[in-house]
C-alpha positions as CSV (number, residue, x, y, z in Angstrom):
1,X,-62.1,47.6,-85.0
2,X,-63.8,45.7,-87.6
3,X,-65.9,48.3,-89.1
4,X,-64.1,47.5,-92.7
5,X,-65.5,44.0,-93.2
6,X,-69.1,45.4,-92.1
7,X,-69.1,47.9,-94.8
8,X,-67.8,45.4,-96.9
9,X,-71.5,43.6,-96.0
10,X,-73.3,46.5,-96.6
11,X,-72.0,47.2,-99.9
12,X,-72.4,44.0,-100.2
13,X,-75.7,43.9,-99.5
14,X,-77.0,47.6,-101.5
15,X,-75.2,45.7,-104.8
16,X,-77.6,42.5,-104.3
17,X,-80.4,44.2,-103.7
18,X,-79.9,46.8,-106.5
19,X,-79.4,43.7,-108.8
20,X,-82.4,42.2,-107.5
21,X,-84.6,45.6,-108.2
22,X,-83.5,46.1,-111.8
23,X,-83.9,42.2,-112.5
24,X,-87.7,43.0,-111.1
25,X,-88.1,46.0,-113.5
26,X,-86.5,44.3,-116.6
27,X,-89.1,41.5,-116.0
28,X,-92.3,43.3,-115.4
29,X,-91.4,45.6,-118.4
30,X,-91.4,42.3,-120.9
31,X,-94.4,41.2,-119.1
32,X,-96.0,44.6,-120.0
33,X,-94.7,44.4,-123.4
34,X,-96.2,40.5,-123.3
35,X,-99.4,41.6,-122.4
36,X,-99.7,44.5,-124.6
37,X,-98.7,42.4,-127.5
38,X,-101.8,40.0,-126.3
39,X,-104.0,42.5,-126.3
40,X,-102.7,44.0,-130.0
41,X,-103.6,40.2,-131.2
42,X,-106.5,39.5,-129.3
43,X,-107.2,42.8,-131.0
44,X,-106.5,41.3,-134.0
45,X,-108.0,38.1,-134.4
46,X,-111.6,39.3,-132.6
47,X,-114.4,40.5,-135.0
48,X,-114.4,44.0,-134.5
C-alpha cells in the first residue's frame, strides 16, 4: 500500500500548519507590545 507517502503528507501538513500558528502568535505578540508601547507614549506626550 501507499499509506507511507500519506503520512509523509500529514506530517507534512501538522509541521506547516504548526509553523504557520507560532508565526501568528510571534506577530500578534509584537503587535501587542506595539500597541502597548503607543499607548505608554500617547501616555506620555498627552497633558495629563
Amino acid at each position: 500500500m501507499h499509506s507511507g507517502s500519506q503520512n509523509k503528507m500529514v506530517m507534512l501538513n501538522l509541521q506547516q500548519s504548526f509553523r504557520i500558528n507560532e508565526n501568528r502568535k510571534t506577530a500578534e505578540y509584537k503587535l501587542g507590545r506595539m500597541n502597548h508601547g503607543a499607548e505608554a507614549l500617547a501616555e506620555q506626550l498627552l497633558p495629563q
